[in-house]
PLY file of the C-alpha trace (Angstrom):
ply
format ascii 1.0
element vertex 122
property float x
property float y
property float z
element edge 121
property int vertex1
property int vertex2
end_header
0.48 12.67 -8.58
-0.52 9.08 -8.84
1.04 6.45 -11.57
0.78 2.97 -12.10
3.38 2.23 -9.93
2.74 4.59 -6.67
-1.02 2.80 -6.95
0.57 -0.57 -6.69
2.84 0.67 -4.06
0.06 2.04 -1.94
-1.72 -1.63 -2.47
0.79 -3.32 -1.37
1.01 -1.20 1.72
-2.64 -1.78 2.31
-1.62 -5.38 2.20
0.56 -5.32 4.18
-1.41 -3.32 6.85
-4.31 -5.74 6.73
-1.96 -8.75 6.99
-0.65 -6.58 10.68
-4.48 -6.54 11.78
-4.63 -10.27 11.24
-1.66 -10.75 13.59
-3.61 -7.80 16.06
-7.08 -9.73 16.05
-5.13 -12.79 17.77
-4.56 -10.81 20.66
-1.23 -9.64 22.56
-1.19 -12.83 24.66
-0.64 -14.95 21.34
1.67 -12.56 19.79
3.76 -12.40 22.50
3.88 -16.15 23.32
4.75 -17.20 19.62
8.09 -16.48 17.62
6.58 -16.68 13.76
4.28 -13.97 14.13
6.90 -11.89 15.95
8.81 -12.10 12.77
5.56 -11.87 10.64
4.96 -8.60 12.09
8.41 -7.60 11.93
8.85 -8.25 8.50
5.80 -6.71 7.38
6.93 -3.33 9.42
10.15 -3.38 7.52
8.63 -3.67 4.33
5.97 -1.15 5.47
9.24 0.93 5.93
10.84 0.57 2.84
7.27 1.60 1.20
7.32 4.47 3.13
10.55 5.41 1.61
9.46 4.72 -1.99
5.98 6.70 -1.48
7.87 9.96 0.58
10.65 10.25 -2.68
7.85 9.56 -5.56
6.19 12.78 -3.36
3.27 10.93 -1.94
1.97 13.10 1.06
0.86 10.91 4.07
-2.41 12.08 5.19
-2.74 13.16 9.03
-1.04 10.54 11.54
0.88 9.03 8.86
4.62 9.67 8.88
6.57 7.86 6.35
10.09 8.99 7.93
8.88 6.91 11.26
8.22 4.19 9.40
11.74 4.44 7.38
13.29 4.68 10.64
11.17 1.60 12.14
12.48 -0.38 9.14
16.14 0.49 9.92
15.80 0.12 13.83
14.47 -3.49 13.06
16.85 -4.41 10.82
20.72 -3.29 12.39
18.92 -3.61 16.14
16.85 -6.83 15.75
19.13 -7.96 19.04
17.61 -5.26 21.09
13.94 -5.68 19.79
11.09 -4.74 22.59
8.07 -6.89 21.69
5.63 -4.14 23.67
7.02 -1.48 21.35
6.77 -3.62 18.32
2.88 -5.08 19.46
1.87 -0.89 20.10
3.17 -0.28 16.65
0.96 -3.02 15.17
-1.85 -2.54 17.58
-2.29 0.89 17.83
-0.15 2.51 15.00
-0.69 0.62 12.24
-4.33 0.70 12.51
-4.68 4.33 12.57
-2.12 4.36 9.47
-4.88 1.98 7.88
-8.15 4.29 8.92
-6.02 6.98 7.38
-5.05 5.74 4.23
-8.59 4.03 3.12
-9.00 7.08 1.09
-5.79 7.09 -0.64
-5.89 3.20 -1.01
-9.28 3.78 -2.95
-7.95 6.50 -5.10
-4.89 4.00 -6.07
-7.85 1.36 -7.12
-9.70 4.11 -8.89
-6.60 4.65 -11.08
-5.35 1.46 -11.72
-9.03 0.64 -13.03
-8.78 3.77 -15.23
-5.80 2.50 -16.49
-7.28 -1.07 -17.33
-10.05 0.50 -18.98
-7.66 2.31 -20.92
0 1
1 2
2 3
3 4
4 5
5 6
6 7
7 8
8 9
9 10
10 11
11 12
12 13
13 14
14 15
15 16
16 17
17 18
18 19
19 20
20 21
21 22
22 23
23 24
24 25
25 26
26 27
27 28
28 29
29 30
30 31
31 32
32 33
33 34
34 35
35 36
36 37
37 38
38 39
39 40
40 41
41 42
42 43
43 44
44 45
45 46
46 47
47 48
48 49
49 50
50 51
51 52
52 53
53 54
54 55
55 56
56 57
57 58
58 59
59 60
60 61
61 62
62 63
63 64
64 65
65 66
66 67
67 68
68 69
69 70
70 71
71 72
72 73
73 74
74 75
75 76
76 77
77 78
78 79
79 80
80 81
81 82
82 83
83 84
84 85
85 86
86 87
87 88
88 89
89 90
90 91
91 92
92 93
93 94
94 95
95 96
96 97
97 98
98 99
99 100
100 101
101 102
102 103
103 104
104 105
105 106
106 107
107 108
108 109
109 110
110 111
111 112
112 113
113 114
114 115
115 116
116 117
117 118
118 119
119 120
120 121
């Protein structure tokens, strides 16, 4: 059941997913050879994470190939193992993950849109 604040929650995560496919469009090569966008991406996975969490308990179901406890456990790997990141792993998780999670969710995103312009209208 959608509410005002699961819609802005699922915007945010679409955000946050199109901010990852800026960082992918650069290319592995640039992501690899530069720090900041190693932490851009790795803060934008943990907060992907702790969305996850937010969406699974307000009983959001992820469609197919989206799996809020990976993400939840993505967030916590990145946070208490940031020593022991592998920047393949993290770049496949952008790269390839992330943009499925983004094909997958379009519909949802628009149905959060849909609401939150029912609710403006009032």
């Amino acid at each position: 059941m959608m509410d005002v604040r699961t819609a802005k929650e699922l915007l945010h995560v679409r955000d946050w997913l199109d901010r990852a496919q800026e960082i992918v469009k650069l290319g592995n090569d640039v992501y690899l050879a530069d720090p900041l966008l190693q932490e851009a991406g790795d803060s934008l996975m943990m907060k992907l994470g702790e969305a996850s969490n937010r969406l699974s308990k307000a009983g959001v179901a992820g469609p197919k190939g989206v799996e809020w406890p990976a993400a939840v456990a993505n967030r916590n790997w990145l946070i208490h193992q940031y020593d022991q990141i592998d920047r393949d792993i993290t770049w496949a998780t952008l790269a390839k993950d992330l943009t499925a999670w983004r094909a997958a969710l379009t519909p949802t995103f628009e149905a959060a849109e849909a609401y939150l312009r029912g609710v403006a209208a009032g």
